[in-house]
VEXDREN-2710 file (C-alpha; in Angstrom, 1 decimal):
% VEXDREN-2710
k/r/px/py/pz
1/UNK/104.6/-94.8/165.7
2/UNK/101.1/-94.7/167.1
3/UNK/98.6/-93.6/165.3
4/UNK/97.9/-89.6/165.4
5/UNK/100.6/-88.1/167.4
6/UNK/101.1/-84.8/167.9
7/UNK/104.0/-82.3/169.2
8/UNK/103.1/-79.1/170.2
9/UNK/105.9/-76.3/169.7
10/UNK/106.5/-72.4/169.8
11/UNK/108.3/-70.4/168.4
12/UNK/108.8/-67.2/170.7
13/UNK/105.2/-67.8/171.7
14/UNK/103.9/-68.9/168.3
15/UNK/102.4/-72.2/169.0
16/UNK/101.7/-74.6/166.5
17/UNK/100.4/-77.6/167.0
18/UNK/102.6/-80.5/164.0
19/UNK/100.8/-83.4/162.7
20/UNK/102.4/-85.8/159.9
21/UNK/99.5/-86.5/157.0
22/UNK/101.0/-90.2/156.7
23/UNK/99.9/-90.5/160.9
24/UNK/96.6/-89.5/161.0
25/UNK/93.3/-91.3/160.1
26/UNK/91.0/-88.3/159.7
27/UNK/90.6/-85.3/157.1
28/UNK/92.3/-82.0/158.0
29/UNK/89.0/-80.3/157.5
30/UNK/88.6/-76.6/158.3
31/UNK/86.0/-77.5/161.4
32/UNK/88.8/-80.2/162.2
33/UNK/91.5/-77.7/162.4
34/UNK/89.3/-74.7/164.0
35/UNK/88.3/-77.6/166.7
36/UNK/91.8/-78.6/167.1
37/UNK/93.0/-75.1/167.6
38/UNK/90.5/-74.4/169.9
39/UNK/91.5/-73.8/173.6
40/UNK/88.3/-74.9/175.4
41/UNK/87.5/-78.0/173.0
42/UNK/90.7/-79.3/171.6
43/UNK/94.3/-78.4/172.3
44/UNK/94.3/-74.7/171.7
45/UNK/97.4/-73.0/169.2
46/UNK/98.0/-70.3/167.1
47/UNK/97.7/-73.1/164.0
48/UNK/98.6/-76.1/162.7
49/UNK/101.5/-76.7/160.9
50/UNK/101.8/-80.6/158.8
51/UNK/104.4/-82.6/157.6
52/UNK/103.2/-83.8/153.9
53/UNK/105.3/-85.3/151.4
54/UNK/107.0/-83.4/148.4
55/UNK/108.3/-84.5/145.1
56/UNK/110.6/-81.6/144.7
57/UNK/112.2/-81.4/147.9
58/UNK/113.0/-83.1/151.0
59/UNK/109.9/-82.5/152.8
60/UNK/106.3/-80.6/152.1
61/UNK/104.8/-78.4/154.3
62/UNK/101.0/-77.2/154.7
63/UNK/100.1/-74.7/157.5
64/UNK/96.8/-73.7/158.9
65/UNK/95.3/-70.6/160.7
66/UNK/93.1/-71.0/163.5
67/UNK/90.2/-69.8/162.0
68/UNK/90.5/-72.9/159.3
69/UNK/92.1/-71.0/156.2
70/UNK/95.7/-72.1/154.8
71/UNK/98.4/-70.0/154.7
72/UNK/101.2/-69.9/152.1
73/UNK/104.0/-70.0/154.6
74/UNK/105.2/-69.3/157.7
75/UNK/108.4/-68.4/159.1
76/UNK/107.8/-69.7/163.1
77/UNK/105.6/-72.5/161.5
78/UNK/109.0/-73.6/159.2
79/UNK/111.1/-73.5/162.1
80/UNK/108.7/-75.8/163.7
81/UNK/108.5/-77.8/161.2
82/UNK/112.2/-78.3/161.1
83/UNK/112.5/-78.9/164.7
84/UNK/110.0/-81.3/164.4
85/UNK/111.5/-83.5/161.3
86/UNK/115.3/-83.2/163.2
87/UNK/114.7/-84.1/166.8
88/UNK/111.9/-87.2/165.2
89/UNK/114.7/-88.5/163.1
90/UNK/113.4/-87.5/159.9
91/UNK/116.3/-84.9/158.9
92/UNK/119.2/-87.1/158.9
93/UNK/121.1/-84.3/157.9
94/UNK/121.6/-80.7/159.6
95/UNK/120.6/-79.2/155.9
96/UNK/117.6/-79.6/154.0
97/UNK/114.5/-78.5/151.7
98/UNK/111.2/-78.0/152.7
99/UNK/108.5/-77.2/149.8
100/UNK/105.9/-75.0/150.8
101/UNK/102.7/-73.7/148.5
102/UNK/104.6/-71.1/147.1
103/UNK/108.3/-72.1/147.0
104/UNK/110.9/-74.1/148.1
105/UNK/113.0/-73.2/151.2
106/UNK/116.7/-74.4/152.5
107/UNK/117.2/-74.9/156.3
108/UNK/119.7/-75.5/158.1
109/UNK/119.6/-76.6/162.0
110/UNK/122.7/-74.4/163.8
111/UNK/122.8/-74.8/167.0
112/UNK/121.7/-78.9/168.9
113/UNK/121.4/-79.0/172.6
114/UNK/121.2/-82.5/174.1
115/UNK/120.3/-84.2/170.5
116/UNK/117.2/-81.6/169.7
117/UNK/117.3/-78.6/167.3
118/UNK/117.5/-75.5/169.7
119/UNK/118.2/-72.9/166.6
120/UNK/116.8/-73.4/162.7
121/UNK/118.1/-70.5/160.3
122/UNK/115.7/-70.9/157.1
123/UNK/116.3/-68.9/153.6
124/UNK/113.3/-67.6/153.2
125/UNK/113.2/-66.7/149.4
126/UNK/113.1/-63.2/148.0
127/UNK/111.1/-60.1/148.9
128/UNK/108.8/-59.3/146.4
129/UNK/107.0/-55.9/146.0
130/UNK/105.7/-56.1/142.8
131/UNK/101.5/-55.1/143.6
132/UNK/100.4/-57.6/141.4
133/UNK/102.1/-60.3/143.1
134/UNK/101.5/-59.7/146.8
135/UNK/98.7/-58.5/145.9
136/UNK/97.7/-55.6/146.1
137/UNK/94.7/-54.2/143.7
138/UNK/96.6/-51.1/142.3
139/UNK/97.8/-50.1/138.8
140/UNK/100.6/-48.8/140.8
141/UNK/103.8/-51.2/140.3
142/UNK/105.0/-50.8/143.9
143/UNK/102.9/-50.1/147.0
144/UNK/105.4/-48.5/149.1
145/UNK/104.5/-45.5/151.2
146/UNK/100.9/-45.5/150.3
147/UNK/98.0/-43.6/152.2
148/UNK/95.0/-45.5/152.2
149/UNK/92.1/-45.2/154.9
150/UNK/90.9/-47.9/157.2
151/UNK/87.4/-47.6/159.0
152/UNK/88.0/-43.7/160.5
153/UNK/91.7/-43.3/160.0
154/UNK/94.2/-42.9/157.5
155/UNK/97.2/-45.4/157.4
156/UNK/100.7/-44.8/155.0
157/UNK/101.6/-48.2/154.2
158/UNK/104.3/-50.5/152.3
159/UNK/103.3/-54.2/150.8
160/UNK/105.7/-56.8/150.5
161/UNK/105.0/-60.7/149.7
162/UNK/108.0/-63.3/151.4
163/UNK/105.6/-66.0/149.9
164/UNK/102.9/-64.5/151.8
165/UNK/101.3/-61.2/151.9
166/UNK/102.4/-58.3/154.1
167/UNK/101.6/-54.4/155.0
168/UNK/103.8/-52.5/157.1
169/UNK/102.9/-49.3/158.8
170/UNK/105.6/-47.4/160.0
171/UNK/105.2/-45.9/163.4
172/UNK/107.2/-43.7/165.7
173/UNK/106.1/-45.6/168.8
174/UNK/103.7/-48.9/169.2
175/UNK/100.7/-49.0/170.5
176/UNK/98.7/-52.6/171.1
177/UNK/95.5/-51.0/171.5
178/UNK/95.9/-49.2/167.5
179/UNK/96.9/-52.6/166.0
180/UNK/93.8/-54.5/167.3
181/UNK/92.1/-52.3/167.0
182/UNK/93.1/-51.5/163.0
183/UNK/94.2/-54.5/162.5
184/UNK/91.8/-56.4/161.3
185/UNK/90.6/-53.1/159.2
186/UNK/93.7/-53.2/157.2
187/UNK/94.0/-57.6/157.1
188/UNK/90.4/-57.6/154.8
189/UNK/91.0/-53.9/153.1
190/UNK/89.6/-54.0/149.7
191/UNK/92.8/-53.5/148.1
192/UNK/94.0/-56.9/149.3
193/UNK/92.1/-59.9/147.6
194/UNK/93.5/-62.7/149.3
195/UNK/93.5/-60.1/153.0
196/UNK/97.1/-59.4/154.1
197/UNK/99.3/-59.7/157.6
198/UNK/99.6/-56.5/158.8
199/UNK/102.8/-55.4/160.8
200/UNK/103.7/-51.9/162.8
201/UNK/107.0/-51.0/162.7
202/UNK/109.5/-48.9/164.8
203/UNK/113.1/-48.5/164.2
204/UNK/115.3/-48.8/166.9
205/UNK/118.7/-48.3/165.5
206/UNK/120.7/-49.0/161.8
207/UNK/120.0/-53.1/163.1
208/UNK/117.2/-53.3/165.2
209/UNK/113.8/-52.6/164.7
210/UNK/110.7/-53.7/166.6
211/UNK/107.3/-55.2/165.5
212/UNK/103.4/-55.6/166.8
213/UNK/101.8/-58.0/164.6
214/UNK/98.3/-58.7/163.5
215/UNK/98.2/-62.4/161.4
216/UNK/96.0/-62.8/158.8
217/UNK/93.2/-65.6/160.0
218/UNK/94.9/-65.8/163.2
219/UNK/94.8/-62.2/164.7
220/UNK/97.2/-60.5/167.5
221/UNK/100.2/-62.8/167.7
222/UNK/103.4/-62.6/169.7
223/UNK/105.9/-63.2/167.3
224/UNK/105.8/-64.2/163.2
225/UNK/108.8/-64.9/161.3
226/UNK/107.2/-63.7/157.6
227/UNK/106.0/-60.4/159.8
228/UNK/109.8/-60.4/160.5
229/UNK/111.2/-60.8/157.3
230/UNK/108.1/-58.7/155.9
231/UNK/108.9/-55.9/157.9
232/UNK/112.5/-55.9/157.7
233/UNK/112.4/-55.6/154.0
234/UNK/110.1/-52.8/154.4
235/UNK/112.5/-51.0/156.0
236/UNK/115.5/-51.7/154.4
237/UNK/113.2/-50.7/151.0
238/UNK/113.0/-47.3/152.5
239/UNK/116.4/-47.2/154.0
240/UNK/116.1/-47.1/157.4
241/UNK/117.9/-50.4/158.7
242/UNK/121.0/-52.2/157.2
243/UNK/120.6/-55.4/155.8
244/UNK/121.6/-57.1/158.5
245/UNK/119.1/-56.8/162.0
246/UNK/117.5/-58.6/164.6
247/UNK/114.0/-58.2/165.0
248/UNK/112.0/-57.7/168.3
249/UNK/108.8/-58.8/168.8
250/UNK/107.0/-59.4/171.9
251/UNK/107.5/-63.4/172.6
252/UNK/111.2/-62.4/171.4
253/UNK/113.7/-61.4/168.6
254/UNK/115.0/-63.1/164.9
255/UNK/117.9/-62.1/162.9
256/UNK/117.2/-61.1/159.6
257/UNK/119.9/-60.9/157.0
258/UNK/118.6/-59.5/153.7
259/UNK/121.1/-59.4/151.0
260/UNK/121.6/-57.2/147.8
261/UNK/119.1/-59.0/145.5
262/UNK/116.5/-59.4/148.5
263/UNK/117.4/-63.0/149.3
264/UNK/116.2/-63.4/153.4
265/UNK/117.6/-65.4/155.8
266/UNK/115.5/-65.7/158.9
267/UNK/117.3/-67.9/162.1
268/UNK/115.8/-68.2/165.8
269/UNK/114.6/-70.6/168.1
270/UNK/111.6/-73.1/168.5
271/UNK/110.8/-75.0/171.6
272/UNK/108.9/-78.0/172.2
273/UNK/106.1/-78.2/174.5
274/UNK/104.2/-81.3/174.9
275/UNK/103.7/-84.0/172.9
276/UNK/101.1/-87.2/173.0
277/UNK/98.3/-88.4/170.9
278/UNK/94.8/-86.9/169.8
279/UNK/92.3/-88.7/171.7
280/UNK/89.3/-91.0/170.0
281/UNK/86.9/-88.9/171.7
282/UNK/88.5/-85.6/170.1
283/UNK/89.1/-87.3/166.9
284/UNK/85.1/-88.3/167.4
285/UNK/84.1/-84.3/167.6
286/UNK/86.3/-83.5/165.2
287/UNK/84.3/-85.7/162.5
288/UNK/80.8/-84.4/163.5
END
């Protein structure tokens, strides 16, 4: 394979662009990946998700936001990922293991069209809502239905880590212009040391619900499959949804299936794009 390829996927409008660590010749710095990300100067995407090697499962995974930071995990950026390693050969088998930072994940490729991956179901791990190990800076054990203020408005909200940090505000309807605006109020809120993804919710029935999301170090995104499972666990916490929903978001919808110890299973689509190799000249800037 020639040296530092690239695919560039989405899932429901989530680009990431995949790199594999053993295919490229230059560091993964946090200028490299902002550069990379970058619209105008490199190829432009919502992040960068890598293939890295893993001594306790089949694969490793790293993913990176836009702005340079790392995330934990991501649930479009897994699905990705396992496009990625089945349509490239790498996955000889429909089912396998992914190591992230935080844990390790089982996938499973469901549906093939014409030899690619067309839909990934990933067990996610469990929902955790214990403060101290989303976190959230509270003595309180939970931090579920919690009024807290952000710049000049006060927000009720529910924290929940799938490997990642999450707040949920419940809303009766959805408004794009309140979640950019607040957003990024609530994603660096004192009580969150590491910052936080930040979700509004609406319920739509006993299995559907729909999301606006606002990523941590990525901002107003289409669709997020952590936000999904984030959110749905929110709202199965405070029974209002079954275990057992799809998800809408605005670049599309995820099943969620949330069983009776928390376990999540997220499964949905990821789509490939383009795919060539980073030029010396973008390599070059990328260096500077």
């Amino acid at each position: 394979m020639e040296k530092n390829t690239f695919v560039k996927m989405h899932g429901l409008g989530n680009e990431y662009i995949v790199l594999d660590s053993s295919n490229i010749d230059f560091v993964l710095s946090a200028k490299a990946i902002r550069r990379l990300c970058n619209i105008h100067f490199g190829i432009g995407s919502d992040g960068i998700v890598m293939k890295v090697p893993s001594t306790k499962a089949d694969f490793g995974f790293r993913v990176y936001n836009p702005d340079g930071s790392e995330a934990e995990k991501s649930g479009n950026g897994l699905r990705i990922l396992c496009k990625y390693l089945y349509d490239s050969g790498y996955a000889q088998a429909r089912q396998f293991s992914v190591e992230t930072l935080t844990d390790t994940v089982y996938a499973e490729i469901v549906e093939v069209k014409n030899g690619k991956a067309a839909l990934i179901g990933v067990d996610m791990g469990k929902a955790i809502f214990t403060s101290r190990d989303i976190p959230v800076s509270s003595d309180k054990p939970e931090f579920i239905g919690q009024k807290i203020m952000a710049g000049d408005k006060e927000f009720e909200v529910s924290c929940v880590s799938v490997g990642n940090p999450h707040c949920v505000v419940i809303r009766q309807e959805l408004d794009e212009k309140e979640i950019r605006q607040y957003g990024p109020l609530l994603e660096n809120h004192p009580l969150f040391p590491n910052r936080i993804n930040v979700q509004f919710a609406k319920v739509l029935s006993d299995h559907d619900a729909r999301i606006l999301i606002w990523e941590r170090g990525a901002g107003y995104t289409l669709a997020s499959g952590s936000s999904s499972c984030a959110a749905s666990s929110v709202l199965l916490k405070r029974g209002l949804v079954k275990g057992d929903l799809t998800m809408h978001m605005q670049g599309g919808t995820l099943k969620i299936q949330i069983d009776n110890a928390w376990n999540i299973r997220m499964t949905g689509e990821a789509r490939e794009i383009a795919a060539g190799v980073l030029s010396r000249e973008l390599i070059e800037d990328l260096e500077l």
